[in-house]
N, C-alpha and C positions, 0 to 999 in steps of 0.2 A: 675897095670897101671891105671885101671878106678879109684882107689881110689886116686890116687897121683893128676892125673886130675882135681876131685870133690874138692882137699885141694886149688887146683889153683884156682878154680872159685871162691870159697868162700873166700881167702882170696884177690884176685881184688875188688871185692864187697866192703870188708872192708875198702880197701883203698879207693877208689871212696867216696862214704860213708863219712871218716872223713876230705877229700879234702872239701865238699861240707856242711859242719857243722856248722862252726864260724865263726864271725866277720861279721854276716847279710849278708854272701854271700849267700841267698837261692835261687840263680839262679843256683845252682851248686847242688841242695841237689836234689834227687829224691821223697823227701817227701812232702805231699800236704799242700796248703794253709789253713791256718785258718783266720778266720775274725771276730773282735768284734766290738760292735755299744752298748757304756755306755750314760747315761746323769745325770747329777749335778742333772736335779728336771724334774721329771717324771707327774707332775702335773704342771701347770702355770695358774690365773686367766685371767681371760678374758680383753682384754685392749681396754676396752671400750672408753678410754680417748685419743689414739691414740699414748700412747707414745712412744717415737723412742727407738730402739732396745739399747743395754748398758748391761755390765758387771761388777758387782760389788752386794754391800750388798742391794741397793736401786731399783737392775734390774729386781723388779717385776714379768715384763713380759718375759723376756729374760734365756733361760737357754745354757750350756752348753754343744754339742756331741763330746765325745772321739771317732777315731777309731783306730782299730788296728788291724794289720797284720801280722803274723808270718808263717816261715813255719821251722815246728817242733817246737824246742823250742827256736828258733833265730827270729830277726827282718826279714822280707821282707826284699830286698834290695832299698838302696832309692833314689830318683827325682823325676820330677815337672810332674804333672797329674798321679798321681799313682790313687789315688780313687775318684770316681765319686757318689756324694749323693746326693737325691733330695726326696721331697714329691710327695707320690706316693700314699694317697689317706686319706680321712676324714673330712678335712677342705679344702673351698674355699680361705679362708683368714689365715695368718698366712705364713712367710719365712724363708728363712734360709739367713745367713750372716755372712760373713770374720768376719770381728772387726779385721781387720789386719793390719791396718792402710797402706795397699796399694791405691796409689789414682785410680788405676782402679776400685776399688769398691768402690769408693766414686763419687757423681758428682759435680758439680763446685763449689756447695758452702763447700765440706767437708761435706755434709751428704752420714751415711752410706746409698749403693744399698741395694735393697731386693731381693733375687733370688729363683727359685722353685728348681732351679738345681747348683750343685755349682762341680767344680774340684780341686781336692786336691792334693799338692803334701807331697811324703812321709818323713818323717826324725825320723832316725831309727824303720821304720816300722810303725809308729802313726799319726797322726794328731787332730786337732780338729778344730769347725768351733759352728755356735753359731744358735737357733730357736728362734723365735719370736712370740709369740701370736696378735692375730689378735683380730678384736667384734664379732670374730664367737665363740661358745661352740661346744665340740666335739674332738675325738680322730685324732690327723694326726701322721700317719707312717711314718718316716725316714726309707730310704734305704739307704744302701753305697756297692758299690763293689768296687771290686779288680782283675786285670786280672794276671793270671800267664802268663807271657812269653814264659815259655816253652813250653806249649801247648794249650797257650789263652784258658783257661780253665776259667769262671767267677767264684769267691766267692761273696756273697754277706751276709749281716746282716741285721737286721730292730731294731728299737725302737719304742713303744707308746710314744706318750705324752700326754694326756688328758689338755684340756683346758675348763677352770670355769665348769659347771655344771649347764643346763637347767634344770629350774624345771618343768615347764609344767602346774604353775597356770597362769589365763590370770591376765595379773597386768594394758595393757593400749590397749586399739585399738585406732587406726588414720583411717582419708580417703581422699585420692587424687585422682582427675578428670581426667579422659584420655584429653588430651594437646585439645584446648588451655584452659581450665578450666572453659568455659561457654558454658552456653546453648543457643540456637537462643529460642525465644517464640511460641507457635508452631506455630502459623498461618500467622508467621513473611514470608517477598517473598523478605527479603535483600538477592540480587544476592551476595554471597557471601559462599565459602567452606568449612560450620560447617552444622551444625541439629540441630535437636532438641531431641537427641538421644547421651548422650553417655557414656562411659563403667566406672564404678566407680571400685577403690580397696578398701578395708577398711583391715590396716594388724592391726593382733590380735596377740601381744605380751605377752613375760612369766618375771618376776622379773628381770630374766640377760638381756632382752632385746632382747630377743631370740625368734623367732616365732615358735607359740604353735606348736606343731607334728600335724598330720593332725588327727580329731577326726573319731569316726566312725559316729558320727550321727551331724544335723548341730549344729556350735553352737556359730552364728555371729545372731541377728536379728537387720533389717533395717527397721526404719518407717521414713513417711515425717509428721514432726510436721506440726498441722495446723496453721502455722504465716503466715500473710499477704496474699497478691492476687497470689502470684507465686505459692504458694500450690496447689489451687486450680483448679484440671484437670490434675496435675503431678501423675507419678504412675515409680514404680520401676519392672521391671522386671527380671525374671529367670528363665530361661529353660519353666516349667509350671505355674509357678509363676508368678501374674499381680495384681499387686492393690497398695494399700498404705504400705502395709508391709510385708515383706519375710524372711524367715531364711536362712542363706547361711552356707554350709561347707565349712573352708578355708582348702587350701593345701598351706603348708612350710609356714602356718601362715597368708597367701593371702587369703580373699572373695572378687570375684570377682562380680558385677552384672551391669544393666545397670538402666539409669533411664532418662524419658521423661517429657519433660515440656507440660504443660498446656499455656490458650490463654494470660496470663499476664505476664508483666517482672517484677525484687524482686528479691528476693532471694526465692532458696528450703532449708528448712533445714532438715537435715536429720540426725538421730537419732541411735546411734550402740549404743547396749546392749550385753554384755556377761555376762558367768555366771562362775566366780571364782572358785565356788565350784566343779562345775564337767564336765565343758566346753560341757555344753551341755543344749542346749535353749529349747529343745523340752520336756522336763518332769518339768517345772517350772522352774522360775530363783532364789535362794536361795540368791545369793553373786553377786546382779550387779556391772558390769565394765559397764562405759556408756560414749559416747562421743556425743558430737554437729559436723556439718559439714555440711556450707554453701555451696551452688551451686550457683553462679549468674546464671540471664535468665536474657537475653537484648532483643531487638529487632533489634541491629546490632552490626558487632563486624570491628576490623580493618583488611584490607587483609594484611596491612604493618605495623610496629611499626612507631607510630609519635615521626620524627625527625623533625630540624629542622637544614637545610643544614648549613656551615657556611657562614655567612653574608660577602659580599664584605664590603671593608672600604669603607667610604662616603666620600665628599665631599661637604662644604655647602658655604657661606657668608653671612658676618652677613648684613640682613638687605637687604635681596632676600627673597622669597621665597621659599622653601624646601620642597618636597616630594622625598620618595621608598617605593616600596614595596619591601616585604621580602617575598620567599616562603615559603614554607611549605611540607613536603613531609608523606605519610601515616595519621593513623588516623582515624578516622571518621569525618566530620565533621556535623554541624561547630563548627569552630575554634571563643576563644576565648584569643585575645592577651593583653599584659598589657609590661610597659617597665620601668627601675628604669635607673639614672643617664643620662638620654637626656642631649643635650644640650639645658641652657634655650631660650625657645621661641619654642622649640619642644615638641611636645606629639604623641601618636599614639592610632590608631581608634581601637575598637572592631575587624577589620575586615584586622588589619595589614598592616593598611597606617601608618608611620610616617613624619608628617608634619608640615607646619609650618614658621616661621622668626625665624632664630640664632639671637641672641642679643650680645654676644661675642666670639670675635676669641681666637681661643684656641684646642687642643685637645682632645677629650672624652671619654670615653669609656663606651659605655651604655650598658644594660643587656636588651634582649629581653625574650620574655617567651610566650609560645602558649601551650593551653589548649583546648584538640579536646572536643566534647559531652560525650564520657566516661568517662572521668577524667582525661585520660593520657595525662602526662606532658612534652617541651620538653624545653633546655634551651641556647640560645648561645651570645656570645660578638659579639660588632660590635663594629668599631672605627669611629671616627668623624673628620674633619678638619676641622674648620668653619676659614676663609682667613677673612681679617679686608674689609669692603666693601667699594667699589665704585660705584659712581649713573652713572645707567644705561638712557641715554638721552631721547632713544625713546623704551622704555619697549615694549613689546609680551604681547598680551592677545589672549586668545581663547574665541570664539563664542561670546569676550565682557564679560564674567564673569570676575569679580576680583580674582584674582590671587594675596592669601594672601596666599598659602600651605596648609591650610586648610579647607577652605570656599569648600561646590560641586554644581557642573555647573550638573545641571539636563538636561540630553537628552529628547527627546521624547521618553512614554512609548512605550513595544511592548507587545504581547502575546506570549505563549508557543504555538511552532508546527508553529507559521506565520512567514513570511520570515521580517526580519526588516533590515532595509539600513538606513544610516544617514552620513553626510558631515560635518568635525567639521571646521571651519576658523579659519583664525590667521588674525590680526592686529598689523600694529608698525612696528618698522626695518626697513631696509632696502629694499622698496618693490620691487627690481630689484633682492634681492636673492633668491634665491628658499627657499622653506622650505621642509626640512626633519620632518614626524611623526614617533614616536617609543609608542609603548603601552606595557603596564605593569601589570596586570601578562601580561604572555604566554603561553599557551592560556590564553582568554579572558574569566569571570565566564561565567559560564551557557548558552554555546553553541557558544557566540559572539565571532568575530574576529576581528582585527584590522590591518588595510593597510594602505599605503600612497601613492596616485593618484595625483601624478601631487603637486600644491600646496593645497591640501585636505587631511582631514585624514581621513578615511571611518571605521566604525563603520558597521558591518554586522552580517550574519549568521541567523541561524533561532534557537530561544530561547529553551533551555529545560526543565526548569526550573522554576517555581514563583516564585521572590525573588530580591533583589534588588542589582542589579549587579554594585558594585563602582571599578573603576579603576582608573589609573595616565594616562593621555595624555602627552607627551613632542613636541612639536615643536622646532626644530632650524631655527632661519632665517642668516646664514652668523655666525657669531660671538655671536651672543646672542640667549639665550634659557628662555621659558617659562613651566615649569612642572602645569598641572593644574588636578583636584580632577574632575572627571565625573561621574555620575551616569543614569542608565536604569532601570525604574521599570517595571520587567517583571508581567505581573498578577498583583494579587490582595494580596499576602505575601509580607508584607513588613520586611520582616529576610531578612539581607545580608545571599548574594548567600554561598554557602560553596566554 
């Protein structure tokens, strides 16, 4: 009886067994999964050049991963997320990619996505999916699994792929300034949030472009050439390290160190040597690699980028007189303005007045442009209306200056720190209208303000500044308006005010 029994067991077995065999039903087989991870090119050069991933004879950079899944000696069975493959260590840069011409992997313009992690669906057991080289050198590992169903069991595979091949001669160093990339001069007191203190990198590369391994001993050195007045009193420092020249160890190709200006603004130049033959500065240098790298030192820098807002459109007639000011926003100043395509009978001042008599009606369009005391440049349009003119019977003057748009009506000076008050008049028009005053900038340079009292324009404030403060006055009396050019010489600087 026990034997009849043991012929029962073993032939159920059998049967189960060839139920569960063929046709890539191996949800039904009792046998374990297998898993394989192939690729076309097991080696890929480095894509320095950045080119986009692509399959064919000319795809460089791009190669191909098979995978595949069997259990026993049939397919898996198949549908959509069956295996799951991603880079799982070696390379920072470098992805994987469909090339499946689904637009989910594509974005709006039709370029392929790049992904670390991608999911696969099966067909008859296989799939494939595509790696991409990056400007890194270096091995990345592909992983793929696969989950069995029946008892979520994982399989999984890897592949190498080596990408170009670092050689570890130095071939070029660079060096860049911790932001904003200048130095204050030391003994500079521009209230402003730089130093005179800051951290340099100089990265020390190998032939592929690859930053050297890290050495055992230093093998970056840094001097400041002695050119010009900024040299002088500058020093670089490091950990113990203080004077005109240091040797730095980089890591992942990086020397790091910092460097201090002296009492003069210029330029620092600073000086990197390596040593080709054996990346190491401390036993002589046999094979220099050598680079230059300027540090500006100012005496001030800007807290804002100089902009230059956009201009409201104007309004003029020909054969009135004409002033605006234009602001100005960041910078340092002072500013220096300049303007192309006015209308004729217009020009505009160093200081960003544009003034003047229109000579014909018509519309304009002129280019302004302002230029703070570092150099930085900024540029915008303004449009013009100049209206055919009509004579004005009984014209506005202020304080009696001629009011040509350009001509300036000199206030009384004032001093910095002293309280100054001044009452500007109007004549003409209508004297039963009141008059309104507007003043231009806002604020007023160098401490001053500007109000309108009754029929008076008042001019006050207490000055901050030496320098020679020019503004636009306007009066309206009823219907008719007079723009006139004012100036306050504060002190004894005669520099328009910034």
């Amino acid at each position: 009886m026990k034997k009849l029994w043991k012929a029962f067991l073993l032939s159920s077995v059998a049967v189960l067994a060839a139920c569960g065999g063929g046709g890539g039903s191996g949800g039904e087989s009792n046998l374990q999964y297998r898993i394989t991870l192939t690729t076309a090119k097991s080696q890929l050069p480095i894509n320095i050049g950045n080119s986009p991933a692509n399959i064919g004879a000319f795809a460089a950079y791009t190669t191909t991963l098979y995978v595949d899944a069997r259990v026993g000696s049939n397919p898996i069975p198949g549908g959509e997320d069956i295996f799951a493959c991603n880079i799982v260590q070696g390379l920072d840069t470098g992805a994987l990619y469909y090339l499946d011409g689904d637009e989910e992997h594509e974005d709006d313009n039709g370029n392929q996505l790049p992904f670390r992690s991608i999911v696969l669906g099966a067909n008859a057991g296989g799939a494939s999916f595509h790696f991409h080289a990056g400007d890194q050198a270096g091995t990345a590992r592909v992983v793929c699994s696969v989950t069995d169903p029946r008892d979520r069991r994982v399989y999984s595979a890897s592949v190498d792929i080596a990408v170009g091949a670092a050689t570890g001669k130095v071939s070029s160093v660079t060096g860049v300034a911790e932001a904003p990339g200048v130095l204050l001069s030391r003994d500079n007191i521009a209230r402003v949030p730089y130093r005179n203190n800051i951290g340099v990198q100089a990265f020390v590369m190998d032939d592929a472009n690859q930053p050297i391994p890290a050495p055992s001993a230093p093998n970056l050195q840094v001097s400041i050439r002695p050119i010009g007045q900024a040299a002088v009193g500058a020093r670089l420092l490091q950990g113990n390290q203080s004077g005109s020249v240091l040797q730095v160890r980089t890591i992942g190709g990086v020397g790091l160190f910092s460097l201090s200006s002296g009492p003069s603004n210029g330029a620092i130049v600073l000086e990197y040597v390596t040593d080709r033959f054996d990346n190491d500065v401390t036993n002589g240098i046999q094979d220099p690699v050598t680079a230059l790298h300027a540090v500006p030192v100012v005496d001030n820098v800007a807290q804002a980028p100089l902009t230059l807002p956009t201009p409201a459109d104007q309004e003029a007639t020909v054969g009135l007189p004409f002033a605006a000011v234009f602001p100005v926003q960041g910078g340092v100043g002072p500013y220096t303005w300049s303007a192309i395509a006015l209308p004729s009978g217009l020009s505009i001042s160093n200081d960003g007045i544009v003034s003047g008599v229109p000579q014909g009606p018509g519309s304009y369009s002129g280019v302004l442009t302002v230029v703070d005391s570092l150099g930085a440049k900024a540029s915008g349009n303004v449009k013009f209306t100049v209206e055919a003119g009509a004579s004005v019977p009984n014209p506005l003057t202020v304080n009696g200056c001629v009011s040509n748009g350009s001509a300036v009506c000199s206030l009384p000076a004032g001093n910095v720190g002293e309280a100054y008050l001044y009452s500007l008049s109007v004549t003409g028009g209508n004297a039963t209208d009141p008059v309104v005053w507007t003043f231009a900038p806002t604020p007023l340079p160098a401490g001053l303000r500007g109000s309108s009292t009754g029929n008076s324009g008042v001019v006050s404030g207490t000055p901050t500044a030496s320098c020679n403060a020019r503004f636009l006055v306007t009066a309206t009396r009823g219907s008719v308006t007079v723009t006139q050019q004012v100036s306050v010489q504060i002190g004894a600087n005669t520099a328009a005010c910034p």
